[in-house]
C-alpha positions in Angstrom: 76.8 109.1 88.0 73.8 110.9 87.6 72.8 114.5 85.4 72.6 115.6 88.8 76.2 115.1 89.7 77.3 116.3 86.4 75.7 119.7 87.0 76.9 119.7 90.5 80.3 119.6 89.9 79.6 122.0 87.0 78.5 124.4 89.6 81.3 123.5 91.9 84.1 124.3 90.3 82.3 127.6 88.2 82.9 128.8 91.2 86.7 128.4 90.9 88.9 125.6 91.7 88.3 123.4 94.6 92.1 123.4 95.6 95.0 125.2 93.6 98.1 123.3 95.6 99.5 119.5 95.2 97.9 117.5 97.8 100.8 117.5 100.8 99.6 113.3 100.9 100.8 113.1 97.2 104.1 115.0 97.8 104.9 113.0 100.7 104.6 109.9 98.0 105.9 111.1 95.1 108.8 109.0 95.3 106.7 105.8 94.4 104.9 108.0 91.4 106.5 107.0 87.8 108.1 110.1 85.9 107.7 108.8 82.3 104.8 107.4 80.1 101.0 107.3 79.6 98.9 108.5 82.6 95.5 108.2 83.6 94.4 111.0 86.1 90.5 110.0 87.1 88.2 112.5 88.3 90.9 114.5 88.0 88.8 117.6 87.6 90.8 121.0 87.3 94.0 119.0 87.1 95.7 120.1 90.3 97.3 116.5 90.4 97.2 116.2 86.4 99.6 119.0 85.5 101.7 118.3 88.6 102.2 114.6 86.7 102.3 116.4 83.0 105.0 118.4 84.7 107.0 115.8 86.4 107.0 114.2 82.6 104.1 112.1 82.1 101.6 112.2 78.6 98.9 113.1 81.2 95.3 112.4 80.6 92.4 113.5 82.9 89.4 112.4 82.6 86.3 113.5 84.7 82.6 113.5 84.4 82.7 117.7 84.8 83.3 119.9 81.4 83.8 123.2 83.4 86.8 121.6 85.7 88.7 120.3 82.6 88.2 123.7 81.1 90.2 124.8 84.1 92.3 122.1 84.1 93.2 122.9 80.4 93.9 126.7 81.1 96.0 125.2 84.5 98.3 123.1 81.6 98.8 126.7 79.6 99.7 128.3 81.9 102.3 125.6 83.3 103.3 125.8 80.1 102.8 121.7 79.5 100.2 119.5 77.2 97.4 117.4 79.0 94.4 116.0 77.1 90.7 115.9 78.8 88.0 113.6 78.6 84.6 115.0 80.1 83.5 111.5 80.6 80.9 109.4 83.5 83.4 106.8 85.2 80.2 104.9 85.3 80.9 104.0 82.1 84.5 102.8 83.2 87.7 104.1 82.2 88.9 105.0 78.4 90.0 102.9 75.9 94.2 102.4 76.0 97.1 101.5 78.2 98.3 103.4 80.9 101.7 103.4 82.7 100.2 105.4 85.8 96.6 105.1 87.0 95.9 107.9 89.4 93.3 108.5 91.6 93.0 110.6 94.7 89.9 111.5 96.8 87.7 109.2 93.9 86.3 105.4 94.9 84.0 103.2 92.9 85.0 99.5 94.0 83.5 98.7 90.0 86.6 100.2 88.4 89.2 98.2 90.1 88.6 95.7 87.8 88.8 98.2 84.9 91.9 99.4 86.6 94.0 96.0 86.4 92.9 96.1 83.0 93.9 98.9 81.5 97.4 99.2 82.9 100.5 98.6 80.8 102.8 95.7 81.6 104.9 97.2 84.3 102.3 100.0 85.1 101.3 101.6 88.6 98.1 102.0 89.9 98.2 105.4 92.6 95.2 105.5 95.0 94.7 107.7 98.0 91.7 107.6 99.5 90.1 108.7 102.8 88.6 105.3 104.6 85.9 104.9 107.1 87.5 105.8 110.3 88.2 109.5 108.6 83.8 109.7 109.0 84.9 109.4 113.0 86.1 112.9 112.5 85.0 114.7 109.1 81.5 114.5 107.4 82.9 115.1 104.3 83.4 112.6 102.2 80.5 110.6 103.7 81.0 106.9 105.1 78.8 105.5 102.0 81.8 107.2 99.6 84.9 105.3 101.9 86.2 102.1 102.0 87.2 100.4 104.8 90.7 101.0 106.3 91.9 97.7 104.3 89.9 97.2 101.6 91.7 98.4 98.7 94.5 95.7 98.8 91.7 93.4 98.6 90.7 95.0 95.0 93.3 94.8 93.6 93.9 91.2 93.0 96.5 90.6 90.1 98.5 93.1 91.0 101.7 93.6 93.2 101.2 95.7 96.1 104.4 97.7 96.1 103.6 100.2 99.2 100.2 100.4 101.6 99.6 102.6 104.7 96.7 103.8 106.3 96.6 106.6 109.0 96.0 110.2 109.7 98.6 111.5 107.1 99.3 114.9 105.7 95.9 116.5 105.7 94.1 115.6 108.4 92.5 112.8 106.7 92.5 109.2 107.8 93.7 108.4 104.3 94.4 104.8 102.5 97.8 104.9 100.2 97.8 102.2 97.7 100.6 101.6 95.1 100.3 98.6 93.1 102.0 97.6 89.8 100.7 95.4 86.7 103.0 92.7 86.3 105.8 93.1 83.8 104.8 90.5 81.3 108.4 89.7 79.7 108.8 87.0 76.8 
């Protein structure tokens, strides 16, 4: 990512936050979402999805490449009344240093940090994406086709791990969304 992106996001969300609600697509799979433990939220930007986990139970830690939509994902956790950290941080660099029981990542794709992604979970851990695909560009401009991966790509990325749940269609929002849950092996001696 770019300066440029860095200050666009900037001016984004000084505007306010993008979206105050849960994501209906996340609700809808929240069942498959772990409760307990380390968790990644990337790009998770003003932390509608971050303090949703930190509430649910999770040691939630967003990281994103904007400083002024952590700053409002920190006041979000205070007012929750829960603890998050943040990590104003370019994913091009790849995720943080540590372990995570949850990976999660809606409405973010970079193919390059699957690999960091099978990495850094814990024995045991889930990885949550959910992420519009191509045929959403047949209806919406936004994100644009270059940002999407194709309706079944992102069981193909993430080799290693057990696919535990995948679906693809015209979900909660209007979105042709993918839903990927996949878990680390549970590496028992």
């Amino acid at each position: 990512m770019t300066r440029f992106d860095q200050e666009k996001w900037d001016r984004k969300y000084a505007v306010g936050p993008l979206s105050e609600q849960v994501s209906r697509v996340v609700l809808a799979y929240q069942h498959l979402i772990p409760t307990t433990g380390k968790a990644l939220d990337v790009a998770g930007g003003a932390g509608r999805h971050g303090v949703w986990l930190a509430k649910r139970g999770l040691d939630v830690t967003i990281v994103d490449v904007s400083a002024e939509g952590l700053k409002q994902a920190t006041e979000r956790a205070l007012d929750a009344g829960v603890s998050i950290t943040t990590l104003c941080r370019d994913l091009d660099r790849g995720l943080p240093e540590g372990k995570w029981d949850l990976i999660f990542s809606i409405l973010f794709f970079d193919r390059r940090l699957f690999s960091d992604f099978r990495q850094a979970l814990a024995p045991g851990g889930r990885l949550v994406v959910i992420q519009p695909t191509k045929t959403n560009a047949t209806r919406h401009a936004k994100p644009p086709e270059r940002f999407l991966p194709e309706d079944t790509e992102l069981p193909e990325l993430v080799e290693g791990l057990d696919i535990i749940f995948y679906e693809t269609g015209w979900l909660h929002e209007g979105r042709f969304d993918a839903v990927l849950v996949a878990e680390s092996p549970n590496l028992k001696s």
